[in-house]
N, C-alpha and C positions, 0 to 999 in steps of 0.2 A: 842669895839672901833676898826676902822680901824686901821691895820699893817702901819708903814712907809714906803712913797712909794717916787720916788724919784719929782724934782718937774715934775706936767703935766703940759702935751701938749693940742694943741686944738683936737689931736686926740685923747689922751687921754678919753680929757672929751666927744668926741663923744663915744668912745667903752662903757664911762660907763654910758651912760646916753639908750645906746641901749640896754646893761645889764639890767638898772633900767624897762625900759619900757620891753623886757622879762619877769621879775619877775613878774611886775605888772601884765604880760597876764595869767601868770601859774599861779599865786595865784585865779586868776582870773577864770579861768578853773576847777581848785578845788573846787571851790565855789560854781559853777554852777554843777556841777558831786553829790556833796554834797546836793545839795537842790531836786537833783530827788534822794534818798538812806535814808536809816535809821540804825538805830541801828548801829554797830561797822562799818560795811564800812561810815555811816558818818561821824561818831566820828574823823577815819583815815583819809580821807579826808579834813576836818577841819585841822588838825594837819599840815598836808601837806602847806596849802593855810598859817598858821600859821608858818610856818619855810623860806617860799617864804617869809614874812613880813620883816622878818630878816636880808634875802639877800638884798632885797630892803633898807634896813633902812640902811646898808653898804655904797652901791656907793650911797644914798641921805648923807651920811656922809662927803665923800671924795667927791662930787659936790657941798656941800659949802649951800647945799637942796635944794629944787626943781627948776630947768632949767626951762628959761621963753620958752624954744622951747625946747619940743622931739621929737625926730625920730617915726617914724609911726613904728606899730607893721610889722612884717614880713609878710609874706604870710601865713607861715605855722602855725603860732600864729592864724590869721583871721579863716583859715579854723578849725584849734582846737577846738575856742572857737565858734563857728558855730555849729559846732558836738555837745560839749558838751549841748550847750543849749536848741538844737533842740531835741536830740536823747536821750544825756547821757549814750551811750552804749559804749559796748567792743570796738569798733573801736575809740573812741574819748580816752579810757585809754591805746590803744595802740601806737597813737599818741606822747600821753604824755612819755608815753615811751621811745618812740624814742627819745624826746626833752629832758630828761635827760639826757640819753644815748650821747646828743652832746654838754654837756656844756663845753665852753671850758676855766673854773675856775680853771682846773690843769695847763693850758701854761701862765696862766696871772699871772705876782706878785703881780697886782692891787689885787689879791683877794685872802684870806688868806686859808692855808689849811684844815681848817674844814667847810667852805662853799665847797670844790671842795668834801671832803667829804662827808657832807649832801649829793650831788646832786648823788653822787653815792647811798648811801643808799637810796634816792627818788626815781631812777630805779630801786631796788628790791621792793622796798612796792608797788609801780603802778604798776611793774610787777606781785607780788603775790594778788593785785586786779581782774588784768585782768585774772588770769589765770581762775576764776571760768567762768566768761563769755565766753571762749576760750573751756572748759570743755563741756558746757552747746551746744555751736555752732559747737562743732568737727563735731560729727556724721553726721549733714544734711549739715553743711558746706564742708567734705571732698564730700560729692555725689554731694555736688550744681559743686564745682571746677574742678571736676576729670569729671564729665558730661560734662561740660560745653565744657571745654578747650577739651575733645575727640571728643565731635561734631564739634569744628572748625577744630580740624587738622585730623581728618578724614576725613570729607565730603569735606574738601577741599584740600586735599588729591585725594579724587576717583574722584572729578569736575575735576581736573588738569589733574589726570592722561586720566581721555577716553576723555576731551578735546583736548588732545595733538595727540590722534590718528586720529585726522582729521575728526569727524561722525557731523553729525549733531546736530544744538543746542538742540533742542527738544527733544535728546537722551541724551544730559550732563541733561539735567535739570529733565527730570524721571528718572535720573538714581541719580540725587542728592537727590530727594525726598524719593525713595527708601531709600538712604544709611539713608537719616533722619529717615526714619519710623521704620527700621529695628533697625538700629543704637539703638535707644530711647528704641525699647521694650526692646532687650538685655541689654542695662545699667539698667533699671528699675525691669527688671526678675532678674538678677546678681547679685543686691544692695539689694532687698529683701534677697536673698537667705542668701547673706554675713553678712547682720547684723543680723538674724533670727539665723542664724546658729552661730554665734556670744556667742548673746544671750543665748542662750540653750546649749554652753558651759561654760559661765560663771554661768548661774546657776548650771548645776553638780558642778562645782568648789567649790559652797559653802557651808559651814555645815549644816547639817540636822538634822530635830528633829526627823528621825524614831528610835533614842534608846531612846528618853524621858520616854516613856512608861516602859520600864525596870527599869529605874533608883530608884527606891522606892524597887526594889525588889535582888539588890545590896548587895554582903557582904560587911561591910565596910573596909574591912582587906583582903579580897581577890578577886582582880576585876582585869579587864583588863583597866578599863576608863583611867587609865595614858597614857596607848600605843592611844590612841583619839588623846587627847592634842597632845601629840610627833609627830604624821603625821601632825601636826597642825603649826611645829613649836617650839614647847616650849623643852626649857631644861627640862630633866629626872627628875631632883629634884622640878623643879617648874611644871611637869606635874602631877608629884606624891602630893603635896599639891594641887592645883587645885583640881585633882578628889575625893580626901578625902576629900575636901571642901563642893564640890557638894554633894556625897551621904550624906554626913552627913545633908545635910542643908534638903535631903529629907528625911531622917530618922525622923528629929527634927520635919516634918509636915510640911515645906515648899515646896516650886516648884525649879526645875530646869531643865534646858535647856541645850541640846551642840549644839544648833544652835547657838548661841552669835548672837552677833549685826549685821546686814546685811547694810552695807554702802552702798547710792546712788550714790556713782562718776560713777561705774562702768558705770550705766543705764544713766546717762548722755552723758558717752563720747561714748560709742556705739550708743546711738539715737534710735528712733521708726524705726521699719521695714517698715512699709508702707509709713510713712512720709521720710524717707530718699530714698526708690523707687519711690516714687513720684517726690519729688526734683530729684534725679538723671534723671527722663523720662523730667521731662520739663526743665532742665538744656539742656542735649544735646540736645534737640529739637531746645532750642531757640539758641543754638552755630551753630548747625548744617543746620540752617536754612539760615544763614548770608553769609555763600561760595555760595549759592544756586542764591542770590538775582538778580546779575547781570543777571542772564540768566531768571529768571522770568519775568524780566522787559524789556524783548529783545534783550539784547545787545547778543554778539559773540565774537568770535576769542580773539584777543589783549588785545581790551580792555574791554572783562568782564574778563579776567583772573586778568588785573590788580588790575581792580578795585577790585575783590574777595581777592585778595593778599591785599591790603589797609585797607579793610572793616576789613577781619579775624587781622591781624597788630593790629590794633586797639583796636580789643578785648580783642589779647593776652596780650597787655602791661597794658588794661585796670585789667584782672583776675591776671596777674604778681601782678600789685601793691599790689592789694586788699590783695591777701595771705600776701606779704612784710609785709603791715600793722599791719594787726592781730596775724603774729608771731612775730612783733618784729625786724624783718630785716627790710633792706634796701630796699624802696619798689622799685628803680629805677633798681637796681641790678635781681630783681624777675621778672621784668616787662622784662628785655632784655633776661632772661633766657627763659620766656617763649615763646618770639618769636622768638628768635633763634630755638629753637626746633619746634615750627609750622611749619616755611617758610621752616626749615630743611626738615621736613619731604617730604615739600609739592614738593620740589625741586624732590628730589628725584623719587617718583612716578610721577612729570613732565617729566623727561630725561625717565624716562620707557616707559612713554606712547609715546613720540614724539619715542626711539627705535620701539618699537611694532607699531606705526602707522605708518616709513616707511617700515619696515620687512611686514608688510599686503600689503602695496600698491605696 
């Protein structure tokens, strides 16, 4: 049963009729998220779309039940449940994320303190959803961003800067091409190297079966296997039962191993080498391509600078958000960071080139 609240208002019963239709979107979300998943993530899911039921069933309590007129979902509701239905992926539980993340059931007395509670516990379960899709996206998603966003504020970067020195368009625009080509192979050579080499340190990192072969031929009473376990981690006494475990169970006629179990997060969040040099080569290309365009298509001076500044802008706040999203920040706040830094740069190496272009003339 709803808390005592004092009497409402007709604004009241707006907020909670905005609430009602809220819930109904997120339950609604979950639903849909749920019927692309199986096994435990839909089970949780369900659960979820089932505790939204609850909130809902609250302010239809305190409204006396269902409003002959509600308010329209919000925007970011439309766009959610858009995602969810279409995609069902990481970005649509990152979303949801966020939308817990702003309930605002702890400033309102309409709403009692174990809904503003749920909604907190709802942002760690959609969060520890999302994280495996986030796991799974690291690797090719940090080369798709880190490309992407270097191609635009580089290349538009070296267009501004030997634009500013006065030469002719035809020299900004091979000379943009260039930084593209160049640009591309280095991130793509780079990105292989780093996750390769990645790789091939986290495999020495992991345990080995080259003593398996010994272990049958073990005294049981006097071995080294404990001192194994201990570089492993494990307390002295619990290292010392372990390996008298082991040789015993191979004395007995059975198998044993000190390689243990090898987890796949690792191999997730690092990515494929050739697939995340690949993303990395057609990310900057297709970033680094965009500073370029004005002068492809003719234009000069003013206003291809402008318009290069507009276009790259665009991208930035576009790759800004994206990251926002899928971490779970605020995607407005990631979007203004990342053009801040672009145009920053781009400033920069502008006033250099207009110095060095009248120092030449």
């Amino acid at each position: 049963m709803p808390e005592t609240v004092r009497p409402d208002t007709a604004s009241d019963r707006r907020r909670w009729a905005r609430y009602l239709v809220d819930e109904r979107a997120e339950a609604d979300v979950y639903r849909r998220l749920a019927s692309r998943r199986t096994g435990e993530e839909r089970a949780i899911l369900l659960a979820l779309a089932d505790a939204e039921g609850r909130h809902e069933a609250h302010w239809l309590a305190l409204l006396g039940g269902e409003p002959a007129r509600l308010p329209r979902r919000s925007a970011s509701s439309v766009v959610l449940g858009f995602m969810a239905a279409r995609f069902g992926s990481v970005f649509a539980l990152a979303l949801a994320q966020n939308a817990e993340a702003r309930s605002p059931y702890e400033d309102d007395p309409a709403a009692t303190a174990t809904m503003a509670a749920d909604e907190r516990v709802h942002h760690e379960v959609v969060r520890g959803l999302a994280a495996r899709g986030r796991r799974r996206l690291s690797g090719v998603f940090r080369a798709a961003v880190f490309g992407a966003n270097d191609g635009l504020v580089s290349n538009l970067a070296l267009v501004l800067g030997i634009g500013a020195t006065g030469v002719a368009p035809q020299l900004v625009l091979f000379s943009g091409i260039a930084g593209l080509l160049a640009g591309a192979l280095s991130m793509g050579a780079g990105e292989y190297v780093s996750v390769r080499s990645q790789r091939e340190l986290l495999e020495a990192a992991r345990p080995s079966d080259y003593a398996d072969a010994a272990l049958a031929d073990l005294d049981l009473d006097a071995n080294e296997l404990a001192l194994v376990y201990r570089t492993r981690g494990m307390a002295p006494d619990a290292a010392d039962v372990r390996a008298r475990e082991v040789v015993a169970a191979v004395h007995a006629g059975g198998t044993g191993t000190l390689s243990g179990h090898v987890s796949e997060d690792d191999d997730e969040v690092v990515g494929g080498a050739w697939r995340a040099a690949g993303s990395s080569f057609l990310f900057f290309a297709s970033g680094a391509v965009i500073p370029v365009l004005p002068w492809l298509f003719g234009l000069s001076g003013l206003p291809a600078v402008v318009l290069a500044l507009v276009l790259v802008g665009l991208a930035l706040l576009a790759t800004g958000a994206l990251v926002g999203i899928l971490s779970g920040a605020p995607p407005l706040a990631r979007a203004a960071r990342q053009l801040a830094i672009g145009w920053g740069a781009a400033a920069v190496t502008y006033v250099l080139g207009l110095v060095f272009g009248v120092s030449l003339g």
